[in-house]
Every structure is written in C-alpha cells, then in structure tokens.
N, C-alpha and C positions, 0 to 999 in steps of 0.2 A: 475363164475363156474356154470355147467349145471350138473345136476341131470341125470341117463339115466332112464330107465320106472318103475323101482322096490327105484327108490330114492335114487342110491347110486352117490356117489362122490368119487373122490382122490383126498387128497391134497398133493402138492408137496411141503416141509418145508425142509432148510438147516439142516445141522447134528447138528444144535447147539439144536435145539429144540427137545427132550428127553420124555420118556415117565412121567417121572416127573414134566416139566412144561407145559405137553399138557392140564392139567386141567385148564388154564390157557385162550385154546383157545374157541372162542363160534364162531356159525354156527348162519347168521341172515338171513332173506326173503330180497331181495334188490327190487324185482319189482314183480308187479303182471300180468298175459295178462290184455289185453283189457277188462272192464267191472267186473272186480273185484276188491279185492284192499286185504292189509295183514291182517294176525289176529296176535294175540299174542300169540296162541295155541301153550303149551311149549317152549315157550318164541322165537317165529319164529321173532319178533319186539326187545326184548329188548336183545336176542344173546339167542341159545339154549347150554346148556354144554354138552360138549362131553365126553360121559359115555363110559369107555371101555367093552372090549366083552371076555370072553373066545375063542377066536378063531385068528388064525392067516392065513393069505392067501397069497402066492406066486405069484410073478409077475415078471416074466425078471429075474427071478434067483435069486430075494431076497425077503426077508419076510418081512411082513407089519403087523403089530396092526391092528384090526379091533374097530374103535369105530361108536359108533349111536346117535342121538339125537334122543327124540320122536318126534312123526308124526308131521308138519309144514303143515299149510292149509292158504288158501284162501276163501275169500266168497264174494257171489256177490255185486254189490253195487245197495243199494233199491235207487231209487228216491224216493223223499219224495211229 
C-alpha cells in the first residue's frame, strides 16, 4: 500500500471487519528508500493502532470511517 503526499491511505477490508474489530488492525513501515532505513516512531516497526477520527468522508457514493495513526518516519542510515 502507498501513502499519497499528505500520508493518507485506503484500505479496502471485507464487510466482516466492523468498526468494532478495527482496533484490532495495526499500520507497520514495510520498506524504506534507498539510504534510509525504519524507526519505530509510534510504533511504525512494531504496528501503529488505528485511532478513529470524528469525521467521516464520501467516496463512490458511500461513507467511510476516517481513522490515523501518528506520524511514521524514516532516518538516515549513519556509517560508522
């Protein structure tokens, strides 16, 4: 899954999975570019949990939960 320039994502999940077992799902870093590598900044390594939002938003005629994880980063990798 790719991120677009503001960080957001869609996931696409069968109807079985409900706003009551979404706390269930975690958001982890899989890969970093070239010359970096992951951090665990809110938990971007061990799975981030998906906080819901006040807010809901429309798409193709039907409504979507808005959830966030806090900010996932990268950082360079020093040679030693």
């Amino acid at each position: 899954m790719v991120t677009n320039f503001n960080g957001y994502f869609l996931i696409y999940a069968d109807k079985t999975l409900t706003t009551h077992t979404v706390h269930n799902c975690k958001v982890y870093l899989v890969r970093a570019p070239d010359g970096l590598k992951l951090t665990n900044l809110n938990g971007g390594i061990q799975g981030a949990t998906l906080n819901p939002q006040d807010r809901i938003v429309h798409w193709r005629n039907h409504p979507f939960l808005v959830y966030r994880v806090g900010d996932l980063a990268v950082e360079p990798i020093c040679p030693r």
